[in-house]
C-alpha positions as CSV (number, residue, x, y, z in Angstrom):
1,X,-80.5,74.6,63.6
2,X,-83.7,74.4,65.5
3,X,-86.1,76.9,64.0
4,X,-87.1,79.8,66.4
5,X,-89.9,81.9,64.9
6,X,-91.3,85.1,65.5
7,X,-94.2,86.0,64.6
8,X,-95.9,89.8,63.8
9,X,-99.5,90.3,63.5
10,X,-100.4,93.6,61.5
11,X,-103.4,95.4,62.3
12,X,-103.0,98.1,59.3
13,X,-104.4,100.4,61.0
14,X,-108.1,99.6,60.4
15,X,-107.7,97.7,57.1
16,X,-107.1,95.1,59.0
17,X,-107.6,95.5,62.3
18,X,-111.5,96.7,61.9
19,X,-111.9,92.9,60.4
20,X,-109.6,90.5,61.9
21,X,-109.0,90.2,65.9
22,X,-105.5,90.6,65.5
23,X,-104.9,89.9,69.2
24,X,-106.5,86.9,68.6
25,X,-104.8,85.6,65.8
26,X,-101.5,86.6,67.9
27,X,-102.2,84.7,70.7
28,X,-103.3,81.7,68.4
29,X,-99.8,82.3,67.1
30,X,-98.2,81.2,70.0
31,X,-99.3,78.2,70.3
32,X,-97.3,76.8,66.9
33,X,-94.9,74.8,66.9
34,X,-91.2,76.6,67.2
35,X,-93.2,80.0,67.6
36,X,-90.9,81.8,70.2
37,X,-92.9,85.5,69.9
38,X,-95.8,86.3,68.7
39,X,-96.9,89.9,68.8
40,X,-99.6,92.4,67.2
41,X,-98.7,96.1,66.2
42,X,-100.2,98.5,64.3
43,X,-98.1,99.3,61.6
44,X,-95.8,96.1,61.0
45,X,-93.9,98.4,57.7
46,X,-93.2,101.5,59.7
47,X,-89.7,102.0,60.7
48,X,-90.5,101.1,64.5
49,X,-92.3,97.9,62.9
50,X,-89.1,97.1,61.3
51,X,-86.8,97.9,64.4
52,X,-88.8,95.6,67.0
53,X,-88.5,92.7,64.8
54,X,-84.3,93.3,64.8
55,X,-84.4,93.4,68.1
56,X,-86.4,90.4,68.8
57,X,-83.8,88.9,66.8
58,X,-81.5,89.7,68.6
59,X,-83.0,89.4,72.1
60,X,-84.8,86.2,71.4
61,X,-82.4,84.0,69.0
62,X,-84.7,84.2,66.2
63,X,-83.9,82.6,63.2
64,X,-87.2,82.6,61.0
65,X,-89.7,85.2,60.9
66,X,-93.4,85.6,59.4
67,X,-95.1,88.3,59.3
68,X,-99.4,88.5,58.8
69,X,-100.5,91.9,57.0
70,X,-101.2,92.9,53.1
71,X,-100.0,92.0,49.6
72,X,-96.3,90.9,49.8
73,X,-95.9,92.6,46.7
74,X,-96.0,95.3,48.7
75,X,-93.6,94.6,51.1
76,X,-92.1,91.1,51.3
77,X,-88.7,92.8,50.3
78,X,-88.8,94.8,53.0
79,X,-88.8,92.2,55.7
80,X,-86.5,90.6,53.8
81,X,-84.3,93.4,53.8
82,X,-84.9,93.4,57.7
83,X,-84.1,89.9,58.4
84,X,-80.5,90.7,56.1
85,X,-80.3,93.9,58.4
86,X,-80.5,91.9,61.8
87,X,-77.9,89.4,60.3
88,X,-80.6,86.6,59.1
89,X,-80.7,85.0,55.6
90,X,-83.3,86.5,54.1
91,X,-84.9,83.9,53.0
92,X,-86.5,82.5,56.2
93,X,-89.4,85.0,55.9
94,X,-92.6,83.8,55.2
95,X,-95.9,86.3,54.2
96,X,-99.4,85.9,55.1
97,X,-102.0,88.0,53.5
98,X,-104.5,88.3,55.9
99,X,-105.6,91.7,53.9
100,X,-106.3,91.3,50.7
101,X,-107.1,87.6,51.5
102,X,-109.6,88.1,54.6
103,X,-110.2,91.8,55.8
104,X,-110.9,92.7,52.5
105,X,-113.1,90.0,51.3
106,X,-114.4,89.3,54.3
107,X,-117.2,90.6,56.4
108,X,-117.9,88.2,59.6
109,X,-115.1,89.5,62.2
110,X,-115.9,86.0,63.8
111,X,-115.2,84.1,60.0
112,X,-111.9,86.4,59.5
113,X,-110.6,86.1,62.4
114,X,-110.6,82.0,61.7
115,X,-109.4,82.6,58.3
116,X,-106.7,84.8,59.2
117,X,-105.4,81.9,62.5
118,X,-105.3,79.5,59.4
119,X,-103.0,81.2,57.1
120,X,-100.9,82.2,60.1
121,X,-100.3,78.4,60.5
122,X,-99.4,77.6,57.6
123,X,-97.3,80.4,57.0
124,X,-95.3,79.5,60.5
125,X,-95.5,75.8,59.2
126,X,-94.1,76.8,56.0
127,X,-90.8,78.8,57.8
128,X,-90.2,75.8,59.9
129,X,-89.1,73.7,56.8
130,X,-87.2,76.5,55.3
131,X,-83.5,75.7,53.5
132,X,-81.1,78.9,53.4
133,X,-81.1,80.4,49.8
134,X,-77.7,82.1,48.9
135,X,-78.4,84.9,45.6
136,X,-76.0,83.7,43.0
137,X,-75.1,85.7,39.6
138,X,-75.2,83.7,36.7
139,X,-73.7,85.0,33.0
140,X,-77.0,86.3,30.9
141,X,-76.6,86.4,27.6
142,X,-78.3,89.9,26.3
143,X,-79.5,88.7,23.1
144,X,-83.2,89.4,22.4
145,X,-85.7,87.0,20.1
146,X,-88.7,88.5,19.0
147,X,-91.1,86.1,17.3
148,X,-93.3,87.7,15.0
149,X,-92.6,90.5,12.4
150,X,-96.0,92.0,12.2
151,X,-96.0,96.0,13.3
152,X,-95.7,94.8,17.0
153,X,-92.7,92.7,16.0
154,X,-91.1,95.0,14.0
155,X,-91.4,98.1,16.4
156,X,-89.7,95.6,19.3
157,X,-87.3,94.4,17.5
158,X,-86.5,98.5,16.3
159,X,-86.5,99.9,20.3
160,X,-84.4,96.7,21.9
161,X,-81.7,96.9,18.7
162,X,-81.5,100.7,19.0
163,X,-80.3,99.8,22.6
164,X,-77.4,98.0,21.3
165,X,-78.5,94.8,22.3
166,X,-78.7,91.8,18.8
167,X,-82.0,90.4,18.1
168,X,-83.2,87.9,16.2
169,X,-86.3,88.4,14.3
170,X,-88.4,85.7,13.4
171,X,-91.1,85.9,10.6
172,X,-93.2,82.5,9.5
173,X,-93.6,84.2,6.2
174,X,-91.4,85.2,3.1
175,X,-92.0,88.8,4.1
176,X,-92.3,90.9,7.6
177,X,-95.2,93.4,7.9
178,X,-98.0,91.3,9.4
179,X,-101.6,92.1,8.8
180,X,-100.7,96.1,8.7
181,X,-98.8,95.7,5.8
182,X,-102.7,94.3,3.8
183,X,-105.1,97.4,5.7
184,X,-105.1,100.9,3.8
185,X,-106.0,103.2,6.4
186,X,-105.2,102.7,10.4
187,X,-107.5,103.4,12.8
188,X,-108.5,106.1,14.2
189,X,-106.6,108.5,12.7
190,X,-107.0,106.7,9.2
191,X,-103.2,107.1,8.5
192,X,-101.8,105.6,5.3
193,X,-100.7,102.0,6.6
194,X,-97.9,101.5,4.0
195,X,-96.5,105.2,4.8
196,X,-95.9,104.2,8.6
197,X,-95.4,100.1,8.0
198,X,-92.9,100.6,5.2
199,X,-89.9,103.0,6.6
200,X,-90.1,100.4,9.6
201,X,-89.8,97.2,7.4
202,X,-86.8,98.8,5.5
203,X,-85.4,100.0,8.6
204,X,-85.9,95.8,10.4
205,X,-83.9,95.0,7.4
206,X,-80.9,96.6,7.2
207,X,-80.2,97.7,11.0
208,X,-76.7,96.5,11.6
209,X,-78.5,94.7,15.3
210,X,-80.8,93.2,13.9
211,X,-80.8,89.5,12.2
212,X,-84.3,89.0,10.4
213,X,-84.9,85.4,9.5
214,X,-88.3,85.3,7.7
215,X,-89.8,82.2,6.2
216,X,-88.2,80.7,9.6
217,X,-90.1,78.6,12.7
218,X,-89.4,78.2,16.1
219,X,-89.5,74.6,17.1
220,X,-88.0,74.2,20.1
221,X,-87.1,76.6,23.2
222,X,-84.3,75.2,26.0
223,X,-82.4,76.6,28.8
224,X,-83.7,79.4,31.4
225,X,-83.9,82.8,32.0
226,X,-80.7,85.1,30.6
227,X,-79.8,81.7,29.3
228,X,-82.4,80.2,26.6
229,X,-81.2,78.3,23.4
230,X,-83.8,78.2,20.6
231,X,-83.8,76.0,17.1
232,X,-85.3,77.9,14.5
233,X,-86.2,76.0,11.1
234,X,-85.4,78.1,8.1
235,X,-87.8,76.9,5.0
236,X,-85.4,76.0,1.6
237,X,-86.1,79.3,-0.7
238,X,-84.2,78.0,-3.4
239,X,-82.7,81.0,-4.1
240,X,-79.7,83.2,-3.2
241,X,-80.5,86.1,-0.4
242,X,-77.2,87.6,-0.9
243,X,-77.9,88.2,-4.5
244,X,-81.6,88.2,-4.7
245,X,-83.7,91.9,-5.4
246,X,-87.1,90.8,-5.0
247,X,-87.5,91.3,-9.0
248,X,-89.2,88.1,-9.5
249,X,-87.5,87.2,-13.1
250,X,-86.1,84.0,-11.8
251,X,-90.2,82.8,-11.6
252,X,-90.6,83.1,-15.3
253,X,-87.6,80.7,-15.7
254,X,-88.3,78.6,-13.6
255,X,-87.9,74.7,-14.4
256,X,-90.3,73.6,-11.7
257,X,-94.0,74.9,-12.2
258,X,-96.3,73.9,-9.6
259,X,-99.7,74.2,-11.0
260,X,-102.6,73.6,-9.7
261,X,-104.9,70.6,-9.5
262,X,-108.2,70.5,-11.5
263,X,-110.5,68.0,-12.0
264,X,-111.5,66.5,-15.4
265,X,-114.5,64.3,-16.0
266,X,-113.9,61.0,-17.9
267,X,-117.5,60.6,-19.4
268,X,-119.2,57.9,-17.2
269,X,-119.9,60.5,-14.2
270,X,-116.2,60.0,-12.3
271,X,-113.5,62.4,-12.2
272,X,-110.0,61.8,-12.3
273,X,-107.5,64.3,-11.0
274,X,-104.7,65.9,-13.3
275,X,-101.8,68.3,-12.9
């Protein structure tokens, strides 16, 4: 389909306008290629805005639109909800911030105006290679990881399972709790740390939502949004977590002691290390 563009200069009411000759940059406009209209009005978002761009659709076969006024955070969606309205894919809209990007920042008229021709270009350039987009839904799996069982962690992990939703905690060491669980008072109220820090460790560990794999890594993350696969290496404990209570008589009976290593001298001036 050969592109037919139309083109809509905002002047914003003085935001813009009191900057950028947006007659100027209009007229410029129309000299792109595939440009069918090019027009400047004052308020591009208003509902009359809106309607004069459906009925140039309409009136002049458009098939691609750009508009030139602020942020399209802002209002790119809108348009796009226009072009859907008028019976476009609303995907062949292109944005130009010629607010934020020139009126703004800019305070030569002369220099704007320039500015504000240039990203009109490529904006109409841009539209002219468009592809339709089609919106597709994928399956999202609503399974949460949170890496990191400090209190910032923990408190995550505590709000997205009391949601209903499974998460996966993972903590690099033996124990959640972070650097919270090592302080004494918090700041600024100079709270006990253990008497806020603890309830929420107890509660990470036994919410029926939650699976907490301490002494675990992440080493590898795959896949894309609503759809990520993640390897996790869990470090050899040597122990039983089903039957372990944190007592600690297992260390006294131990068989492998790992000491540490000390340096002993040998009479001549050298050391030799022992273990």
């Amino acid at each position: 389909m050969e592109p037919r563009i139309g083109v809509y200069i905002c002047h914003c009411g003085s935001n813009i306008a009191g900057t950028v000759d947006v007659e100027d940059v209009a007229r410029a406009a129309r000299e792109q290629e595939g440009v069918v209209v090019s027009r400047a009005y004052r308020f591009m978002c208003s509902d009359p805005g809106q309607e004069m761009i459906k009925r140039d659709v309409q009136e002049y076969g458009l098939n691609r639109v750009v508009v030139a006024a602020c942020s399209p955070t802002m209002h790119e969606s809108t348009y796009r909800r226009v072009l859907q309205e008028a019976g476009l894919n609303p995907y062949f809209f292109e944005m130009a911030n010629i607010r934020e990007h020139v009126s703004w920042v800019t305070v030569d008229k002369k220099k704007a105006t320039e500015k504000a021709k240039a990203l009109v270009a490529a904006a109409v350039r841009r539209v002219y290679y468009h592809q339709p987009l089609e919106t597709r839904q994928v399956p999202v799996n609503p399974n949460t990881l949170v890496v990191g069982g400090g209190i910032a962690g923990i408190q995550a992990a505590l709000k997205i399972a009391d949601s209903g939703n499974k998460v996966y905690l993972v903590e690099k060491s033996p124990s959640v709790g972070g650097h919270m669980a090592q302080l004494d008072k918090t700041f600024p109220t100079l709270d006990c740390s253990a008497c806020i820090l603890t309830p929420k460790m107890t509660l990470v560990g036994s919410h029926p939502n939650i699976q907490l794999l301490t002494w675990s890594e992440v080493e590898e993350v795959s896949g894309y949004v609503g759809n990520f696969k993640v390897k996790i290496r869990k470090k050899a404990r040597y122990i039983d977590l089903d039957k372990c209570t944190g007592c600690g008589e297992c260390a006294k009976n131990c068989p492998v002691r790992y000491l540490p290593q000390y340096k002993k001298g040998n009479g001549d001036g050298n050391t030799t290390g022992e273990g």
